[in-house]
C-alpha positions as CSV (number, residue, x, y, z in Angstrom):
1,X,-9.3,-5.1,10.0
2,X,-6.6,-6.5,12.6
3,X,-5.4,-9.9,11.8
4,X,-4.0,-12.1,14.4
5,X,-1.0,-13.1,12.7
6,X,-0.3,-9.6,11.1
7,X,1.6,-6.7,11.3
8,X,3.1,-4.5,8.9
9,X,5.8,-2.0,9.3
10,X,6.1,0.2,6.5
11,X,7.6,3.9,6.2
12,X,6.9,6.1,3.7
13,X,9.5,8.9,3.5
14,X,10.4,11.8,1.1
15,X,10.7,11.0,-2.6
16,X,8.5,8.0,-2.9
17,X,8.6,5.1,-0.7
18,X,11.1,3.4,1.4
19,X,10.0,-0.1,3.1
20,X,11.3,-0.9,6.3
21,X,11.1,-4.2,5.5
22,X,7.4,-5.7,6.8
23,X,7.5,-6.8,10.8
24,X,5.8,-9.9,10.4
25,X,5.3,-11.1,13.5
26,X,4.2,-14.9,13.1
27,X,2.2,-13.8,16.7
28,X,1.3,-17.5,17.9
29,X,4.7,-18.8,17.8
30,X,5.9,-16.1,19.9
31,X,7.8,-13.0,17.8
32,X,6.4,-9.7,19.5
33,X,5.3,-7.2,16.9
34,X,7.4,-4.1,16.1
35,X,6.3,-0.2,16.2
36,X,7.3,2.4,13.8
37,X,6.9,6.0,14.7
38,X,5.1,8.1,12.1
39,X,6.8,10.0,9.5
40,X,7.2,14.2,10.0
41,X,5.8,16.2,8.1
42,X,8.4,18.7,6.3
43,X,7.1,22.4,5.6
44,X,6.2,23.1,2.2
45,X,8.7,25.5,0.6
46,X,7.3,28.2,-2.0
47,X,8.0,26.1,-5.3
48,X,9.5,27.4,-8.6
49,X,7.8,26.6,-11.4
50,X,9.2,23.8,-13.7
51,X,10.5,24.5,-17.5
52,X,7.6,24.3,-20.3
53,X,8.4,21.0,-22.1
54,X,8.7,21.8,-26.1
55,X,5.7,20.3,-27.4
56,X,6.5,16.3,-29.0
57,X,4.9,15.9,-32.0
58,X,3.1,12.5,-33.0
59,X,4.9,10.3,-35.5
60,X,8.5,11.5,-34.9
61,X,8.8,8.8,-32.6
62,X,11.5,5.8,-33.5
63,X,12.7,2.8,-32.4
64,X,15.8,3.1,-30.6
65,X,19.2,0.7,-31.4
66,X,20.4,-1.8,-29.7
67,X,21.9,-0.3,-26.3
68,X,25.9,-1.2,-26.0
69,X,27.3,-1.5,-22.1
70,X,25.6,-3.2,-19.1
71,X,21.8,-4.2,-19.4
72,X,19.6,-2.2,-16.9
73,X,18.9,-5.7,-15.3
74,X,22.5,-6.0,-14.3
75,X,23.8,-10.0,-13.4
76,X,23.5,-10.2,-10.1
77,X,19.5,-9.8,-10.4
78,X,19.8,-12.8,-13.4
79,X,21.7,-14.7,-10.9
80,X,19.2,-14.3,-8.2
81,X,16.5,-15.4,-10.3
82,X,18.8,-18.7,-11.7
83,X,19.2,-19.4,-7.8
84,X,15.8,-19.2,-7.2
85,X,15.2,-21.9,-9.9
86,X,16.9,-23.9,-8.4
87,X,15.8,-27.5,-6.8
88,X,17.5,-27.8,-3.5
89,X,18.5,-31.5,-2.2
90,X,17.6,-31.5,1.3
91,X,18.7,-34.2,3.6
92,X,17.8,-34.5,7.4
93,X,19.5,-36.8,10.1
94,X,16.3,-39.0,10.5
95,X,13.3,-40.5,8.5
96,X,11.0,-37.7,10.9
97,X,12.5,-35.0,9.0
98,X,11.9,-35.7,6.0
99,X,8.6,-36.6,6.4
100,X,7.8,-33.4,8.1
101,X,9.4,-31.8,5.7
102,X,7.0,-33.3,2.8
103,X,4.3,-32.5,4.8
104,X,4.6,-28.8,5.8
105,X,4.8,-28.2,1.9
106,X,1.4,-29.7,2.0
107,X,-0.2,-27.6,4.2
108,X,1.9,-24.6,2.6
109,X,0.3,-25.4,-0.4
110,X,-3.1,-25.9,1.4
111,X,-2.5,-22.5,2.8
112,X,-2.4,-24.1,6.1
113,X,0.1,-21.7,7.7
114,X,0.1,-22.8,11.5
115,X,0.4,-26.1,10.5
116,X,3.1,-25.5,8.2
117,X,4.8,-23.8,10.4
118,X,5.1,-26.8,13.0
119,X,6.2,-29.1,10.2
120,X,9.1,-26.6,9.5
121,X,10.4,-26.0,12.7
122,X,10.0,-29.6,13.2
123,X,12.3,-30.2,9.8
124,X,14.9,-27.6,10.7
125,X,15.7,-29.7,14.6
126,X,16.8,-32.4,11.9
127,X,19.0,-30.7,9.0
128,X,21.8,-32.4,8.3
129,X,23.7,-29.8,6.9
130,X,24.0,-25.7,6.4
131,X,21.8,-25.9,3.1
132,X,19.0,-27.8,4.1
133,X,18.9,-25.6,7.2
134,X,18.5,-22.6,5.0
135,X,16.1,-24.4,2.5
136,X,13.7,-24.8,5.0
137,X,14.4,-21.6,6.4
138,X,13.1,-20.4,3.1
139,X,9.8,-22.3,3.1
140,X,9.5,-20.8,7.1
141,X,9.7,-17.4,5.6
142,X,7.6,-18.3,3.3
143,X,4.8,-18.8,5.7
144,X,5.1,-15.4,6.3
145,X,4.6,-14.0,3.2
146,X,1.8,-16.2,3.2
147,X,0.2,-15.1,6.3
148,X,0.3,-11.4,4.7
149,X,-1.2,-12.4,1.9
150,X,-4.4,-14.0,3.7
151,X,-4.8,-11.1,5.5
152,X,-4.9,-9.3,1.9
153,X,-7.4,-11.3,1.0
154,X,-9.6,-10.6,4.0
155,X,-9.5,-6.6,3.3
156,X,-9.6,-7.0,-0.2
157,X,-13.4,-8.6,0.5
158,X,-14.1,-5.5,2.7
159,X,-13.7,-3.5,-0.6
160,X,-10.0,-2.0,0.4
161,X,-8.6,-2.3,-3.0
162,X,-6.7,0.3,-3.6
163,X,-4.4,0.2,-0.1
164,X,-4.7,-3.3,0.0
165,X,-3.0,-3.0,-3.7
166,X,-0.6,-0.4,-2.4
167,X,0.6,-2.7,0.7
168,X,1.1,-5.9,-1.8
169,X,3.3,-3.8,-3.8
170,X,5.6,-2.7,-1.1
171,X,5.7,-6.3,0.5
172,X,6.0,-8.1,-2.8
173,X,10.5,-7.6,-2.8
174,X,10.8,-9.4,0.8
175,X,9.2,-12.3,-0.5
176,X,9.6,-12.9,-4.1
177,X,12.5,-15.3,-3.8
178,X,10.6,-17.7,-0.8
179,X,7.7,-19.7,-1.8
180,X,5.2,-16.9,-1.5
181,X,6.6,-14.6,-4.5
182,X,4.4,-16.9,-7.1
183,X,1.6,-16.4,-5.1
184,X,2.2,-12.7,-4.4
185,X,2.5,-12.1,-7.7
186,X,-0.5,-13.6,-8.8
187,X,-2.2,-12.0,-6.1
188,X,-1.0,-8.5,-7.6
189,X,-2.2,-9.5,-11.6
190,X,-5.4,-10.1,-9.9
191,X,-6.0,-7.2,-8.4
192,X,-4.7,-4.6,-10.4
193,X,-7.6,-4.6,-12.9
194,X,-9.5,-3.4,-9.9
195,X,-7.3,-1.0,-8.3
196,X,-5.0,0.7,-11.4
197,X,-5.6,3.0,-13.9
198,X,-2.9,3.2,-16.3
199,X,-1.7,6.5,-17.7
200,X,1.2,5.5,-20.4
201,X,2.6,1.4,-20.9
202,X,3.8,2.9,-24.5
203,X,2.2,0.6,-26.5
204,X,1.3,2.5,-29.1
205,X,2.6,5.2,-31.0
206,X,2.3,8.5,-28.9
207,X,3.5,11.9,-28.5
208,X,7.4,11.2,-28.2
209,X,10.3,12.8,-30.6
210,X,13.9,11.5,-30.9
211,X,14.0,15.0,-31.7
212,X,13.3,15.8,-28.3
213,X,15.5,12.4,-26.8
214,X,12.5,10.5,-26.4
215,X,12.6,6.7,-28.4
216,X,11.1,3.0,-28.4
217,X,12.6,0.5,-27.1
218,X,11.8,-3.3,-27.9
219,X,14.9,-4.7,-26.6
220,X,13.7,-7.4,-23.8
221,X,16.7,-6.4,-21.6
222,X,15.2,-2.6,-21.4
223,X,11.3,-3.4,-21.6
224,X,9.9,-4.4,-18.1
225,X,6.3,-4.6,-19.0
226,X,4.9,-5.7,-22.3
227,X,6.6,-5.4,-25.5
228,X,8.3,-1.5,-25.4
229,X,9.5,0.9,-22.9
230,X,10.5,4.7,-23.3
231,X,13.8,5.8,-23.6
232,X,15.0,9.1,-22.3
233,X,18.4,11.0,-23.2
234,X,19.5,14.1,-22.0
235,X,21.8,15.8,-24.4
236,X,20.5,19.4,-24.6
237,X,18.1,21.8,-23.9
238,X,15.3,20.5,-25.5
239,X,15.6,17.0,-24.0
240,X,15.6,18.1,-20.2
241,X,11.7,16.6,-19.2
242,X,9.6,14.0,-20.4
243,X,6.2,15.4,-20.6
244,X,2.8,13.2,-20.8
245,X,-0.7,15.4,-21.7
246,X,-2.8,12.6,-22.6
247,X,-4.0,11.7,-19.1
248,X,-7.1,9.3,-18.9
249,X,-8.5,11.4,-16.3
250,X,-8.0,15.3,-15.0
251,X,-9.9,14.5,-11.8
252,X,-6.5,13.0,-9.5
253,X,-8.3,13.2,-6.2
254,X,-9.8,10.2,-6.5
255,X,-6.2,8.5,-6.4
256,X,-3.9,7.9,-3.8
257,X,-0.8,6.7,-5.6
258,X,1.4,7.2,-9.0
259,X,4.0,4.6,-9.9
260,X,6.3,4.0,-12.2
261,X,9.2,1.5,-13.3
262,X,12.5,3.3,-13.9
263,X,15.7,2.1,-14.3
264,X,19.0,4.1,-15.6
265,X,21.8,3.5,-17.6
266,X,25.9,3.4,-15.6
267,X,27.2,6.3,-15.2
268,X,24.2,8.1,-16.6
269,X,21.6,8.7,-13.8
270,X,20.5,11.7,-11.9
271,X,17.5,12.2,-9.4
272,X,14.1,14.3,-11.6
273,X,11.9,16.2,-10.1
274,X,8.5,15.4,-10.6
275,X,5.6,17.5,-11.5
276,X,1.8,17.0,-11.7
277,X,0.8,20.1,-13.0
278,X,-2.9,21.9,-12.7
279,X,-4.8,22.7,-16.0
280,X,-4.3,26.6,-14.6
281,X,-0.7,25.8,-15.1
282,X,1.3,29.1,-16.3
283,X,5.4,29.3,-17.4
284,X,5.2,32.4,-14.8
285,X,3.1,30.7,-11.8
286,X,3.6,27.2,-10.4
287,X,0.0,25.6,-9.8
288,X,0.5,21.8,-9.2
289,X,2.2,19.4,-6.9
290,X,6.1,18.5,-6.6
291,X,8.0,15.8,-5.7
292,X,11.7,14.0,-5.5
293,X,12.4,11.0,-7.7
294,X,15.6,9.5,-6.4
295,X,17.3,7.9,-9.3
296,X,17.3,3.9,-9.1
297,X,20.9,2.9,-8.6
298,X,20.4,-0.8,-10.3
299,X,18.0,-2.5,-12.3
300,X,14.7,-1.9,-12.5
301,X,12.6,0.3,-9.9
302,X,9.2,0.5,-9.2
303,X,8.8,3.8,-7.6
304,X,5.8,4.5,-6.2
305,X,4.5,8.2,-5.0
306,X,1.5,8.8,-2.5
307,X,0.3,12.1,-4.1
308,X,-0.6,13.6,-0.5
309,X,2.8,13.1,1.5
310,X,5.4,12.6,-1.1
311,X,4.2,15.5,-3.4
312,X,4.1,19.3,-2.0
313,X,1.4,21.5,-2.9
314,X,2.4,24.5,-4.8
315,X,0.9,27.8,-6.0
316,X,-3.1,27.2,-6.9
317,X,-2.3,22.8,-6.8
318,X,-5.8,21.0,-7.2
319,X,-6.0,17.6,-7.9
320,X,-9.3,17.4,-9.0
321,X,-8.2,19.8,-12.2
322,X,-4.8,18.1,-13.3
323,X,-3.7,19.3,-16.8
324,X,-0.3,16.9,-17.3
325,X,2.2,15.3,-15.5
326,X,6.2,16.2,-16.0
327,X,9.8,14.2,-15.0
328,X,12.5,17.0,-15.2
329,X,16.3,17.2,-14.5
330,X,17.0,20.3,-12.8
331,X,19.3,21.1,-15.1
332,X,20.9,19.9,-18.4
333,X,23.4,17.2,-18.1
334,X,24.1,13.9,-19.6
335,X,21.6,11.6,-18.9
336,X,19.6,8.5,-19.9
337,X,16.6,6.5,-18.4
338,X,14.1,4.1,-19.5
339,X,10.4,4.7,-18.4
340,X,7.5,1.6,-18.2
341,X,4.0,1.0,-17.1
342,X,3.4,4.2,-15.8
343,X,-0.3,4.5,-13.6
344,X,-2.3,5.5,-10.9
345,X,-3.5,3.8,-7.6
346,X,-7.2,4.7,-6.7
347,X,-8.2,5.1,-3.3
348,X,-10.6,2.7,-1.1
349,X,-14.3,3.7,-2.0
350,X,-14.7,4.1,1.9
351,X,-11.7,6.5,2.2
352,X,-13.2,8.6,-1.1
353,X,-17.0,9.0,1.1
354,X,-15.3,9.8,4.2
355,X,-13.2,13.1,3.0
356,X,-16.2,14.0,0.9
357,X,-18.2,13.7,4.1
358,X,-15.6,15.7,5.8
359,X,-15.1,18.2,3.4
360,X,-11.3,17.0,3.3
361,X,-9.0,18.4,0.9
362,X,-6.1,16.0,1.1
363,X,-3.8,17.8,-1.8
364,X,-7.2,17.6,-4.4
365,X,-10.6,19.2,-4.3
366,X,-14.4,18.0,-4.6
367,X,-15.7,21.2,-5.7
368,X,-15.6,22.6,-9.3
369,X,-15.8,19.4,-11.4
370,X,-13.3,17.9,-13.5
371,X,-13.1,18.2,-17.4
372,X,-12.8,14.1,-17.6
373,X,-14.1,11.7,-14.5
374,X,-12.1,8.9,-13.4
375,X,-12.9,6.0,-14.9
């Protein structure tokens, strides 16, 4: 559905996505929307097959120490977020400004955004100085955020959950520090009940060895969802992948997206490659679907994967038949990561009826039947 006040431009490249930040083009007051020209398409190169993870045995896992050097968080993100606590005193030039001001939080809160809009531009003629200016600035981008999200809300009503879940994610970052990240954020709790499945938050006790470099964490500064995160260490042979079997569903066709939050120790990152293997996976004969994950440089990264275009089909790949899913370095070296809230992203119900319709194997398959449905 084309919104009026909407336009997104977003660019999904290699390993993942990268967001050219969204053109929101506030169209009424005058900003002419932007184009992006669609991604190419790379030719799929014959894949080797990835190492066979040894096999994690429940119970060996621990709870890892205290970590010693520079949180994953890093300060500049704790200082962004003290900033954005922060009450600004704003001061205008006349009594005018400061009313309109007043008012176009009103309507922002009203989710009056043309409204609000006029108040603002009306409050930014009459800043006094450099931080009010920018204060109100901030409410003005707001609006955009804002204006993105109705239009969420409008396709979320049309049943477009899953790419309408997809799109809040990758908008989410250019807002979450105006008025709108609150609401954005709520927005994305909301909907994820409806549109995620999750594969591992690491809750519970699973699968995961120290023996194998694999521990618990509880530390706050290294859990970004819920109470524990994973901890990987390279430091030989048998610590080179993390490995997860227990998949809630075999049948992957029915998704459009994995994600994941990663972050990685200084000094101590390196870019994985990613397998989703088929249950006819063999040690001699690659049958899944590869990608790139590009190490996160700082902080916390939610790295999110469309399984047609960022993954490659290799060997015998069916999506509709996945066995496990494996995060490898391509070869041994010193290296440490922590892993969180790891899921998938199901596709609109329209978009799952249309490639049946078509016969359309987009990286999966319809025919054959999985060994577990989707929930």
């Amino acid at each position: 559905m084309r919104h009026a006040l909407l336009v997104l431009g977003l660019m999904v490249v290699g390993a993942g996505f990268v967001i050219s930040v969204p053109a929101v083009s506030l169209a009424r007051f005058g900003a002419p929307p932007k184009k992006e020209s669609p991604p190419e398409k790379p030719d799929a190169p014959k894949e080797e097959p990835p190492e066979e993870a040894p096999e994690e045995k429940p119970g060996e896992s621990e709870t890892a120490p205290p970590e010693e050097g520079v949180p994953p968080e890093g300060e500049a993100p704790k200082e962004a977020e003290k900033e954005k606590e922060k009450e600004v005193e704003v001061e205008f030039r006349n009594q005018l400004g400061s009313v309109s001001f007043a008012n176009g939080k009103k309507e922002f809160e009203g989710k009056n955004w043309k409204q609000a809009y006029a108040k603002f531009k009306t409050a930014q003629t009459y800043a006094k100085n450099q931080e009010t200016k920018t204060e109100v600035e901030r409410w003005i981008k707001g609006i955009e955020g804002g204006v993105i999200l109705s239009s969420f809300e409008a396709r979320v009503q049309q049943k477009l959950i899953g790419s309408t879940y997809v799109e809040a994610l990758k908008t989410e970052t250019k807002y979450s520090l105006t008025p709108a990240g609150p609401l954005y954020k709520e927005f994305i709790k909301n909907l994820r009940e409806q549109a995620v499945v999750q594969i591992e938050g690491f809750e519970n006790e699973g699968p995961y060895s120290s023996k194998m470099g694999k521990w618990f964490v509880v530390d706050p500064k290294f859990v970004k969802e819920g109470q524990r995160s994973l901890k990987w260490s390279c430091r030989n042979k048998d610590s080179i992948a993390l490995k997860i079997k227990e998949l809630p569903t075999t049948d992957l066709s029915v998704f459009s997206h994995l994600a994941f939050w990663m972050c990685c120790l200084p000094g101590e990152a390196a870019d994985l490659d990613l397998w989703v293997c088929a249950e006819t996976f063999r040690v001699d004969r690659a049958d899944g679907f590869k990608g790139k994950v590009v190490a996160p440089k700082q902080g916390w990264q939610l790295l999110l994967f469309d399984l047609d275009k960022d993954l490659r089909r290799s060997g015998k790949g069916d999506y509709a038949k996945i066995g496990f899913i494996q995060w490898q370095l391509p070869s041994q070296k010193k290296f440490t990561a922590f892993f969180d809230d790891i899921y998938l992203i199901r596709k609109d119900e329209a978009q799952i009826a249309k490639e049946k319709k078509e016969g359309k194997k987009t990286g999966g398959a319809y025919g054959g039947g999985p060994t577990k449905k989707a929930p």
